[in-house]
Backbone bond lengths (Angstrom), bond angles and torsions (degrees), N, CA, C in turn:
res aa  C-N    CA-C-N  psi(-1)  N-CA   C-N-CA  omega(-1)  CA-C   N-CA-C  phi
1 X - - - 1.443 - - 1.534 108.76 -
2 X 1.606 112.28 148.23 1.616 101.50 -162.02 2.290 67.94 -129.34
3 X 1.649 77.94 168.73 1.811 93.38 166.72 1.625 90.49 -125.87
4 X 1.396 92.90 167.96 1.423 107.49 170.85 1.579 116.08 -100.85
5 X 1.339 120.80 177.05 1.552 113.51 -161.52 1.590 119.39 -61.01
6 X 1.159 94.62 -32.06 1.686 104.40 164.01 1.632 135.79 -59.33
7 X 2.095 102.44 -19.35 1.202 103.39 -163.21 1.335 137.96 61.82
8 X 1.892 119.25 0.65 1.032 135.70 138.15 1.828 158.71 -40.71
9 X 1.205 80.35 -15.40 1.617 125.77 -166.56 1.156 150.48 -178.22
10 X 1.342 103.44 116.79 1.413 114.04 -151.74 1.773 114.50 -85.73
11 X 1.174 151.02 156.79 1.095 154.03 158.84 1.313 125.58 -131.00
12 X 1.343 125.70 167.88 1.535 127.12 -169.05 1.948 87.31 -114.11
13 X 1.008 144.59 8.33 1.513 145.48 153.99 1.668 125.43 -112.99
14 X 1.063 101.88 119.31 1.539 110.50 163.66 1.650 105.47 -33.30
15 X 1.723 119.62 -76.90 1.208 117.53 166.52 1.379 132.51 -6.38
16 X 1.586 104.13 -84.87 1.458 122.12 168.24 1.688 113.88 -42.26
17 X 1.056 113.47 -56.45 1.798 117.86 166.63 1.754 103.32 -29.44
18 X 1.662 99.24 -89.94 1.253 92.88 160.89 1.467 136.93 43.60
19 X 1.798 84.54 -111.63 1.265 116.40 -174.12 1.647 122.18 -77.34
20 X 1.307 103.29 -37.10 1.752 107.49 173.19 1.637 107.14 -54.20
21 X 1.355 108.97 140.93 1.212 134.37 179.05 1.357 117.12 37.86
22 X 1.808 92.93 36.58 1.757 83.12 170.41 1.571 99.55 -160.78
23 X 1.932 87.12 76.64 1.935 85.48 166.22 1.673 97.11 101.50
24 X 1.372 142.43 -19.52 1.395 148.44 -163.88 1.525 105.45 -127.97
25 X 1.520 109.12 138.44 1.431 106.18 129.45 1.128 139.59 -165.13
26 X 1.435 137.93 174.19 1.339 137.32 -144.02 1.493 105.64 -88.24
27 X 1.680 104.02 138.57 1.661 102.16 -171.84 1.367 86.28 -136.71
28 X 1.674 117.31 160.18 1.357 123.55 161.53 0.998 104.38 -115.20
29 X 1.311 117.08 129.34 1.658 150.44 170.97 1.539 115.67 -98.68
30 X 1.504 116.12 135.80 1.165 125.70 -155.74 1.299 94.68 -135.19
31 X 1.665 112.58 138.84 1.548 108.82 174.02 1.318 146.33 70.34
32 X 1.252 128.38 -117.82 1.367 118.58 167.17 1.233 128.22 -110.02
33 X 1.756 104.61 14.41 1.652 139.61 159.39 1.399 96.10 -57.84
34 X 0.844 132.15 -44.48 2.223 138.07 -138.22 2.146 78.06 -87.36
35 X 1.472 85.29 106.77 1.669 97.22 162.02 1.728 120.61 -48.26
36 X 0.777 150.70 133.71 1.606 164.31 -177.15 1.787 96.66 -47.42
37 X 1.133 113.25 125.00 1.442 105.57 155.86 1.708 89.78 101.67
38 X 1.041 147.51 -6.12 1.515 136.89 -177.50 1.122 108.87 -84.25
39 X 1.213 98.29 143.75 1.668 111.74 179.31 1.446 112.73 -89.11
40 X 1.347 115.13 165.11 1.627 136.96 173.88 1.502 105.41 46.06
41 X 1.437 121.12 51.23 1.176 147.47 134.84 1.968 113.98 -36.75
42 X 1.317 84.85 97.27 1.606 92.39 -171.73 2.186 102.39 -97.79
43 X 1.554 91.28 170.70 1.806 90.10 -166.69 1.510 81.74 -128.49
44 X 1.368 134.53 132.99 1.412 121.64 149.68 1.361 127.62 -69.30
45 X 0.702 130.54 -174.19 2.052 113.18 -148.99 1.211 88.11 -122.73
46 X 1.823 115.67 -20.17 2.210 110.53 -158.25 1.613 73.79 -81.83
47 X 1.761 102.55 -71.50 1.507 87.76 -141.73 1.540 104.14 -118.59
48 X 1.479 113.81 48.41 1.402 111.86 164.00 1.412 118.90 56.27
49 X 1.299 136.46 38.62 1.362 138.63 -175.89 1.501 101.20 -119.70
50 X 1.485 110.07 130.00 1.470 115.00 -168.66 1.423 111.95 -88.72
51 X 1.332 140.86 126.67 1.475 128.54 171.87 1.424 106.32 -128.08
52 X 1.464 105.43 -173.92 1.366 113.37 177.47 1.503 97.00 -171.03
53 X 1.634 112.66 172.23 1.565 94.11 163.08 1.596 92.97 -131.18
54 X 1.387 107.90 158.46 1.260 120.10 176.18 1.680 124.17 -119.00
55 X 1.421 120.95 172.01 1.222 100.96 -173.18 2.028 97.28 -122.19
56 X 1.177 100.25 137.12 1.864 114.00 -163.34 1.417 106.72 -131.26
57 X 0.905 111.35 135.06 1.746 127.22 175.82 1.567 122.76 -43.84
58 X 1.126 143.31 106.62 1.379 124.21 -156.53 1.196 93.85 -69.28
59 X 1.079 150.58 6.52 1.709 132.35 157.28 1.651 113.29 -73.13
60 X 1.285 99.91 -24.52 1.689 101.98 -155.55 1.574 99.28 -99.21
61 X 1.165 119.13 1.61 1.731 130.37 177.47 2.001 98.92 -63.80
62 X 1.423 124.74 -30.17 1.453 105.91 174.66 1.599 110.55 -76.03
63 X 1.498 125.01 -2.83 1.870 127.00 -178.11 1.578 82.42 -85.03
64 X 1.406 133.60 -25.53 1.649 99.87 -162.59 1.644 94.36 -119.77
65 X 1.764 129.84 37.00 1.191 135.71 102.47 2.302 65.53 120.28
66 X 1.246 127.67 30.67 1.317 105.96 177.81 1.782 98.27 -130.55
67 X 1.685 80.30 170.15 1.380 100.15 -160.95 2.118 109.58 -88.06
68 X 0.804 121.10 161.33 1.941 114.09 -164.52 1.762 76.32 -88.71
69 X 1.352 116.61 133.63 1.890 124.54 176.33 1.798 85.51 -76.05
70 X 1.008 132.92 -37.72 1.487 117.98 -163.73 1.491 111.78 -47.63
């Protein structure tokens, strides 16, 4: 288990550590949003819609059409 720089949050990846609370953050992407090549690409079982979540630059959150929660 890794924490992130804050010690706020814990993860099972070095990666993910990383990136939490420093400069990143985690979005879920649905469909034909989900970049090529990502892993742990999940299917919902009702209605077949593929997601995942990814991790994005808090600058780059206005390219995937969302608003900063802060």
């Amino acid at each position: 288990m890794f924490f992130c720089r804050t010690k706020r949050h814990v993860w099972k990846s070095p990666n993910d550590a990383d990136k939490c609370c420093n400069g990143y953050k985690r979005i879920m992407v649905c469909g034909s949003d989900i970049p090529p090549g990502t892993p742990d690409v999940q299917i919902n079982s009702r209605s077949g819609v593929k997601f995942c979540r990814i991790w994005v630059r808090d600058d780059m959150n206005a390219d995937f059409g969302l608003r900063n929660a802060e």
